[in-house]
Residue frames as a rotation matrix with the C-alpha (Angstrom) as fourth column:
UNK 1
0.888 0.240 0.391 -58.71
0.435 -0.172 -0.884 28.81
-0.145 0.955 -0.257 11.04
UNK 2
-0.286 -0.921 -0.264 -55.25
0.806 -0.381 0.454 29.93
-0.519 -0.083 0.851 9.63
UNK 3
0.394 0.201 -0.897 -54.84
-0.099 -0.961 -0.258 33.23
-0.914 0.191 -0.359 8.60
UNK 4
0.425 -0.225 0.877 -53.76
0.904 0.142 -0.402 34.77
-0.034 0.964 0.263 5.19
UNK 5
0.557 0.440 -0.704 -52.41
-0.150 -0.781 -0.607 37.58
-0.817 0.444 -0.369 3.46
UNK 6
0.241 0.129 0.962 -52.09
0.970 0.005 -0.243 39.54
-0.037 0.992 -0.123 0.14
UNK 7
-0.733 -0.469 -0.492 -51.08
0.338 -0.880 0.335 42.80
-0.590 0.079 0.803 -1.45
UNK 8
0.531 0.733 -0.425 -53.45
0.367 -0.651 -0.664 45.12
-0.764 0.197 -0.615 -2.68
UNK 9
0.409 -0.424 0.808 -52.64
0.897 0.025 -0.441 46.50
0.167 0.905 0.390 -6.32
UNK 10
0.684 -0.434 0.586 -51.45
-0.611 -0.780 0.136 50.14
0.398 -0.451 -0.799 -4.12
UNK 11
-0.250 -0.966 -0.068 -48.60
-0.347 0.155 -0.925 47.55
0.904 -0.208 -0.374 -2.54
UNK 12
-0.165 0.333 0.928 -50.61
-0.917 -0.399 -0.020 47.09
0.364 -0.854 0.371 0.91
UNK 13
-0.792 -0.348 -0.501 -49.67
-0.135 0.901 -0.412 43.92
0.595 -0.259 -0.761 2.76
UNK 14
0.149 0.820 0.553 -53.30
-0.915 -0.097 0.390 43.03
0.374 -0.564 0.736 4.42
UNK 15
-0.947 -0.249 -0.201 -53.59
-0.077 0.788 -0.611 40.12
0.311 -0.564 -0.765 6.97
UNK 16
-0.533 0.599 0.597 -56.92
-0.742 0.007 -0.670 38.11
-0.406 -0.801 0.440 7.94
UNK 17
-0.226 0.522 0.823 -59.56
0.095 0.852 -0.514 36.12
-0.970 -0.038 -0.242 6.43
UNK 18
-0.977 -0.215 0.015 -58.99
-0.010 0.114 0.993 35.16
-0.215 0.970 -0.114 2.77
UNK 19
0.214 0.964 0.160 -62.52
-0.066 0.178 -0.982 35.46
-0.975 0.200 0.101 0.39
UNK 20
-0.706 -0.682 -0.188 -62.18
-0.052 -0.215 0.975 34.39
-0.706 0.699 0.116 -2.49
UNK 21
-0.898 0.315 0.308 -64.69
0.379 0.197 0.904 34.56
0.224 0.928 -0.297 -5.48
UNK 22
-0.311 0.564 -0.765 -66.72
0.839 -0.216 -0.500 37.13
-0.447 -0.797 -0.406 -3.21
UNK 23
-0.082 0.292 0.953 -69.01
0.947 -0.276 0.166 39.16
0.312 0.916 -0.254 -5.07
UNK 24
0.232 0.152 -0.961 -68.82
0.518 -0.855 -0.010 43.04
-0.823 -0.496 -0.277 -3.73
UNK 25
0.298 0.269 -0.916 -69.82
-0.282 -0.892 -0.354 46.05
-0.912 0.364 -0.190 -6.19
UNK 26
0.841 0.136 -0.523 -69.68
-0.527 -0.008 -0.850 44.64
-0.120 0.991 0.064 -9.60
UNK 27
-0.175 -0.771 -0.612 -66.30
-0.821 0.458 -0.342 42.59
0.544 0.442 -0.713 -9.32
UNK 28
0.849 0.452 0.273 -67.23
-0.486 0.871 0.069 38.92
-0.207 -0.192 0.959 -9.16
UNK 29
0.761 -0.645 -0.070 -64.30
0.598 0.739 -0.310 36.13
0.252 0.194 0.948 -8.72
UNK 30
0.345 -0.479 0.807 -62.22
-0.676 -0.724 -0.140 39.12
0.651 -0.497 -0.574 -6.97
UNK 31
-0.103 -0.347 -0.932 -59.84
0.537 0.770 -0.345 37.66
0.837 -0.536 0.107 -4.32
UNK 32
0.116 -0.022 0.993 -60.15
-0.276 -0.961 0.011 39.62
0.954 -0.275 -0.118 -1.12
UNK 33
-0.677 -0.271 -0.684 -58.44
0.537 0.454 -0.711 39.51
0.503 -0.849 -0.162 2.47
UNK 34
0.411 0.821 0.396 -60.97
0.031 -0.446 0.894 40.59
0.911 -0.355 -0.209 5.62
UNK 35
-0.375 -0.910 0.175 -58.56
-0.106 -0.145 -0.984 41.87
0.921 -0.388 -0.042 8.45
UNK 36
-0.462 0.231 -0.856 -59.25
0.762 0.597 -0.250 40.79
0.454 -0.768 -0.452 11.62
UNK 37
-0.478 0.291 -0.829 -61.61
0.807 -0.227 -0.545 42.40
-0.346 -0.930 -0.126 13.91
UNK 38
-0.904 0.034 -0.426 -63.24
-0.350 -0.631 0.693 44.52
-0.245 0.775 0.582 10.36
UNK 39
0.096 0.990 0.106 -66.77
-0.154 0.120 -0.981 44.48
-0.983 0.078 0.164 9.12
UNK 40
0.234 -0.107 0.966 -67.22
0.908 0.381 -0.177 43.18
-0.349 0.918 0.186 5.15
UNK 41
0.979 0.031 0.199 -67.52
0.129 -0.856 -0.501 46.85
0.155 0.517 -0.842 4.24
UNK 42
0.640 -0.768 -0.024 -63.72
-0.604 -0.522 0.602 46.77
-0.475 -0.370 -0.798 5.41
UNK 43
0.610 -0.285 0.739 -62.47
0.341 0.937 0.080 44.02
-0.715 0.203 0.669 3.37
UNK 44
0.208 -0.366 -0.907 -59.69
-0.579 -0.793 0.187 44.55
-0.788 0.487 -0.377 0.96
UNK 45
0.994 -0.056 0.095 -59.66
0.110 0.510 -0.853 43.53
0.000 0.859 0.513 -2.87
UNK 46
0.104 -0.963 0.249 -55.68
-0.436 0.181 0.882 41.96
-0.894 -0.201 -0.401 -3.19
UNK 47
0.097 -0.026 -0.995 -54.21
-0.955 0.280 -0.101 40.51
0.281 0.960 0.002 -6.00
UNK 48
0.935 0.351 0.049 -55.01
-0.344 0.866 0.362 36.87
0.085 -0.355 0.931 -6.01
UNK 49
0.708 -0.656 -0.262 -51.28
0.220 0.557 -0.801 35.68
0.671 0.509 0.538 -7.12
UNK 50
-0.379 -0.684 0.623 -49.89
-0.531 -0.390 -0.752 37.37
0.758 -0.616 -0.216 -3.50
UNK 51
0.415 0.611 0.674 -52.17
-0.891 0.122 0.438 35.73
0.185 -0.782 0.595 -1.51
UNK 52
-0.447 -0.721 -0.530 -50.43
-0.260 0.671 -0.694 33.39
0.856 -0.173 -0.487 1.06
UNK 53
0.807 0.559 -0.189 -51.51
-0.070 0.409 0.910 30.96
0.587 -0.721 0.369 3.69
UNK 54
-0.139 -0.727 0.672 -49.47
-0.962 -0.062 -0.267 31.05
0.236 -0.684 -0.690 6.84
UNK 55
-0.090 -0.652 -0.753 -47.51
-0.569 0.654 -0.498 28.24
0.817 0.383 -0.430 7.74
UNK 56
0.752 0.267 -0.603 -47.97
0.193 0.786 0.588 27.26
0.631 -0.558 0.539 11.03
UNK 57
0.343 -0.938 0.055 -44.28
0.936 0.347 0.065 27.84
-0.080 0.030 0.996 11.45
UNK 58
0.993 0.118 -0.005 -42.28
0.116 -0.970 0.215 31.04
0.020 -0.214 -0.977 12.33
UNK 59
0.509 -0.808 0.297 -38.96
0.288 -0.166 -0.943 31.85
0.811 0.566 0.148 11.61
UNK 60
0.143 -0.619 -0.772 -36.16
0.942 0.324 -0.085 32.12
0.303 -0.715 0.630 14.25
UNK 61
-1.000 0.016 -0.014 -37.15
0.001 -0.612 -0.791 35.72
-0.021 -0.790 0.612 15.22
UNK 62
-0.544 0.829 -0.131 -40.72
0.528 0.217 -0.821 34.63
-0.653 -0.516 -0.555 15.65
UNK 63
-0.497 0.528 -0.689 -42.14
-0.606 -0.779 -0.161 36.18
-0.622 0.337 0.707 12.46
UNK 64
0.359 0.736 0.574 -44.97
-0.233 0.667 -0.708 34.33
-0.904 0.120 0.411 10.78
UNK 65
-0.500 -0.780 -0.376 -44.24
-0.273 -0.270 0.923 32.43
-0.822 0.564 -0.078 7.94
UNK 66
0.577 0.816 -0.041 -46.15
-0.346 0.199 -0.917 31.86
-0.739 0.543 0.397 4.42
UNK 67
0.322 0.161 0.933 -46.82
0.889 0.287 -0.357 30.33
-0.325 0.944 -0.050 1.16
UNK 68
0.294 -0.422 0.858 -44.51
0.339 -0.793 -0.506 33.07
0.894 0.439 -0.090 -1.09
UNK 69
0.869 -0.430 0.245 -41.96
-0.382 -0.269 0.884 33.56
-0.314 -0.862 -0.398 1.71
UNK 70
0.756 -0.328 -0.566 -38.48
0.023 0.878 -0.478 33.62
0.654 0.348 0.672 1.35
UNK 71
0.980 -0.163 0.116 -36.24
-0.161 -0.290 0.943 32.66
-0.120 -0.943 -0.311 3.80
UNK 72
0.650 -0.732 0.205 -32.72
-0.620 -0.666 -0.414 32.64
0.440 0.142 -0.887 4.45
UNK 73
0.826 -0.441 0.351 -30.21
-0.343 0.100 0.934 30.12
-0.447 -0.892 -0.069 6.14
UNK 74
0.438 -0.673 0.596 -26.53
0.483 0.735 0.475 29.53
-0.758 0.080 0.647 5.83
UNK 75
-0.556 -0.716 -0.421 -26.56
-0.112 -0.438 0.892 31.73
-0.823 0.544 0.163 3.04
UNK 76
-0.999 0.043 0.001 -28.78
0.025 0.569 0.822 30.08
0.035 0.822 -0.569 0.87
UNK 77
-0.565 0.822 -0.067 -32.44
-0.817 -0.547 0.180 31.34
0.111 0.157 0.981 -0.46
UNK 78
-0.843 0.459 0.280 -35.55
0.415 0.886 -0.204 28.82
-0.342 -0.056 -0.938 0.11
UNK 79
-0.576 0.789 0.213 -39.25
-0.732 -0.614 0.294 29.94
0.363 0.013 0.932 -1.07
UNK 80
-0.636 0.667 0.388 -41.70
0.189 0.622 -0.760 27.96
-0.748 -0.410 -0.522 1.15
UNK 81
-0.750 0.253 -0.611 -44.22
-0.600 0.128 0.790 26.36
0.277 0.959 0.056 -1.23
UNK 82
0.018 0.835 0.550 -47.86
-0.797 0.344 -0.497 24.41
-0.604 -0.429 0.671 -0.92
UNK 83
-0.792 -0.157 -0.590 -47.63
-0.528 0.660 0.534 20.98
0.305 0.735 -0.605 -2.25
UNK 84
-0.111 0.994 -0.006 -51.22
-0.989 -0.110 0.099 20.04
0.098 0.017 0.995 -3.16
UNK 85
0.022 -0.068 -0.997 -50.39
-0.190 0.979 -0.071 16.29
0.982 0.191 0.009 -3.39
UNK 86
-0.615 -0.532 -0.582 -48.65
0.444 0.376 -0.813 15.88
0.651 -0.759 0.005 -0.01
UNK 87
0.616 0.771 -0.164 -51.11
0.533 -0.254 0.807 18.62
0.580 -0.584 -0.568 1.64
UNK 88
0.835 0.183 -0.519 -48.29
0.549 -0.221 0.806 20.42
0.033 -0.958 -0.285 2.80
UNK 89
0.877 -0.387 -0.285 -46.00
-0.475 -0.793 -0.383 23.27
-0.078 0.471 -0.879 2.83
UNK 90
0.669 -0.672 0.318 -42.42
0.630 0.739 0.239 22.60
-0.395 0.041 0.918 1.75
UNK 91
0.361 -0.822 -0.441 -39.10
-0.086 -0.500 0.862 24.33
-0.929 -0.273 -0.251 1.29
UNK 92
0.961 -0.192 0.199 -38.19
0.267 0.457 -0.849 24.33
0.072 0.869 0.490 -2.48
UNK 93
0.444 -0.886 -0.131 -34.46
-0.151 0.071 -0.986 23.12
0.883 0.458 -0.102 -2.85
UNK 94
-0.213 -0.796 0.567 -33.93
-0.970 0.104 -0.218 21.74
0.115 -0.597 -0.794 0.34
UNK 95
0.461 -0.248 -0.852 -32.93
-0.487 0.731 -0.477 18.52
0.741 0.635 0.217 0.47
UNK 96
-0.394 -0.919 0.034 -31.14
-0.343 0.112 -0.933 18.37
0.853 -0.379 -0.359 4.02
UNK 97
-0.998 0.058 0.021 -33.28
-0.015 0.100 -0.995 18.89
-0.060 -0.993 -0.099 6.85
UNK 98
-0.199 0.889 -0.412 -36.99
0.974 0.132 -0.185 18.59
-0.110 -0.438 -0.892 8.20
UNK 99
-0.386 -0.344 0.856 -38.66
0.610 -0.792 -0.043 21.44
0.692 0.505 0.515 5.94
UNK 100
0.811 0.568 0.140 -40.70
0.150 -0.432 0.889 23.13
0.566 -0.700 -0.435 9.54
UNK 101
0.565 -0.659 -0.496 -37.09
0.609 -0.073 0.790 22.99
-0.557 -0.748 0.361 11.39
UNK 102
-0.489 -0.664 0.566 -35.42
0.853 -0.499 0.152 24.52
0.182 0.557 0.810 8.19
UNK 103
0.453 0.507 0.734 -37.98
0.325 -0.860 0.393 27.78
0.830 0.061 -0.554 8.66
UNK 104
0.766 0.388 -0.513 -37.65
0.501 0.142 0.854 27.54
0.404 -0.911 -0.086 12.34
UNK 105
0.130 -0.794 -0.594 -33.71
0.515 -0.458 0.725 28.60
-0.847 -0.399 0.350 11.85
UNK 106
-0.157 -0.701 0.696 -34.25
0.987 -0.093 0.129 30.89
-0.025 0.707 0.707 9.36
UNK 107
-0.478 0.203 -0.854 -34.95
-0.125 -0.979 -0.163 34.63
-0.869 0.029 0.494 8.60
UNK 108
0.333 0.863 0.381 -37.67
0.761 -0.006 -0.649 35.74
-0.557 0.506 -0.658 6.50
UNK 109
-0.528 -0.643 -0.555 -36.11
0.240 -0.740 0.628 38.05
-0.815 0.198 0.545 3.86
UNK 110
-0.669 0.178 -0.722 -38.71
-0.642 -0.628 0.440 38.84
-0.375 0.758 0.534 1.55
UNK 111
0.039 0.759 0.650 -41.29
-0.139 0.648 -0.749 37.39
-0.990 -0.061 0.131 -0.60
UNK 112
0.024 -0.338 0.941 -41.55
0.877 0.459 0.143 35.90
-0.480 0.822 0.307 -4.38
UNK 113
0.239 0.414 0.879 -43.19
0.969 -0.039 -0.245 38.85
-0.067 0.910 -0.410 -5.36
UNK 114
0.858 -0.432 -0.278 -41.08
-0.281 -0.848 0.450 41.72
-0.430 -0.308 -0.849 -3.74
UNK 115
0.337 -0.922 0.191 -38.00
-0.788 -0.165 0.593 40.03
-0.515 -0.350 -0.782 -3.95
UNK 116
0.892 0.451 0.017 -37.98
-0.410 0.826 -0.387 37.24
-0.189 0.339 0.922 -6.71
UNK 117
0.384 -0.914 -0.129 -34.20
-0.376 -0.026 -0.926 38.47
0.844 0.404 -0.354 -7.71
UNK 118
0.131 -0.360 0.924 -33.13
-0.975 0.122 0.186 36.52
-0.180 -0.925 -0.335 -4.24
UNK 119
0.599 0.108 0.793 -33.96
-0.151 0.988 -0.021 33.31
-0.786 -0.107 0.608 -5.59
UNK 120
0.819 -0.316 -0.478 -31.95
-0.480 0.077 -0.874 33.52
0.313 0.946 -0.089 -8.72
């Protein structure tokens, strides 16, 4: 199973097992992440629109990468994207290389929703 995470509406970056439309104390269709090795009562309500599926794929100092990730190479800004057709993640605006080798040499600098002014 691949992991996930999301930010909580306090800013909290959670990592673990995505629920989504999980009904706990009166908020139905809530997105929430369940951190590894946590009981439901530990689960944390996130904002759906942060919530990212890791990639498979890890950036060239070995930090996981996701869906809303952006990375860095050469100079130039990439946000790794889910393309629902193809079934698979993909580098928007590159154009050069194999988009799992383009993570592989890059640096994670940030995400859409921290850091959107990167992509401009």
């Amino acid at each position: 199973m691949r992991d996930y995470r999301g930010k909580t509406k306090e800013g909290e970056l959670v990592k673990g097992f995505y629920l989504r439309y999980f009904y706990k104390e009166g908020a139905f269709g809530a997105s929430y992440i369940l951190p590894y090795g946590s009981t439901l009562d530990e689960m944390k309500q996130v904002i759906p629109e942060t919530v990212g599926q890791f990639t498979g794929q890890k950036d060239k100092n070995k930090t996981k990468a996701y869906k809303g990730d952006i990375i860095e190479h050469d100079g130039k800004f990439y946000e790794i994207k889910w393309d629902d057709e193809g079934m698979a993640f993909y580098c928007d605006g590159n154009d050069w290389i194999d988009d799992a080798k383009l993570i592989r040499r890059s640096v994670i600098v940030g995400t859409i929703h921290d850091n959107p002014e990167l992509l401009k």
